[in-house]
N, C-alpha and C positions, 0 to 999 in steps of 0.2 A: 754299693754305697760309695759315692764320693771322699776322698781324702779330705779332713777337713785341712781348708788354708789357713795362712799367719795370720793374717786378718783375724780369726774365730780366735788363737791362742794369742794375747797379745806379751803375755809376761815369756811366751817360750821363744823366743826369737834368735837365739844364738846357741846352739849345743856348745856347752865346754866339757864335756867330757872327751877326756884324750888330747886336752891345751893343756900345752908345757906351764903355761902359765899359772893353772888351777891344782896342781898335782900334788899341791901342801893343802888348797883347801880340800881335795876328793879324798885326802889322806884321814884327814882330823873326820872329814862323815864319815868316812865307813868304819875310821875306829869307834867313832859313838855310838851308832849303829849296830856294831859288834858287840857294845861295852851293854846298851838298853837287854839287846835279844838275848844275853847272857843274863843279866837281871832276871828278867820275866820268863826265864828256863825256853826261850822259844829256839827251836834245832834250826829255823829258819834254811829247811833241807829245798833241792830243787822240785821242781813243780812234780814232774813224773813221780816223784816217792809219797807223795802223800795218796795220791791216788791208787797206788799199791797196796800201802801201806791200808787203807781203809776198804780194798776191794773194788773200787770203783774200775770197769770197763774202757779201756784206753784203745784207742781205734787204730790203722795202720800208720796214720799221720804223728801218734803220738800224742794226740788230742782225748778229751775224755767223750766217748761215748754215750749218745742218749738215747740208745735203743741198748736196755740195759736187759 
């Protein structure tokens, strides 16, 4: 499958993440972010734990398995 181009994503046009510039706003989302997933009890753990965590088949790549 082709990458899709800018053209298709018109609102994503500039990555700021890692601009010095944005580093007060990337501060304030991931603290809200932290402040909601703490609300809503969510452990918001990395991908590979849940898939453990439920038994699900993880393949060499680290990817989930559909020949289960």
């Amino acid at each position: 499958m082709a990458p899709l181009r800018l053209r298709h994503r018109p609102y994503q046009q500039h990555n700021l993440i890692g601009d010095p510039r944005t580093t007060d706003t990337q501060a304030a989302c991931a603290a809200h972010l932290h402040q909601r997933l703490a609300a809503v009890g969510d452990e918001f753990l990395p991908d590979g734990a849940y898939a453990k965590r439920w038994g699900y088949p993880v393949g060499p790549g680290g990817t989930l398995s559909t020949r289960g």
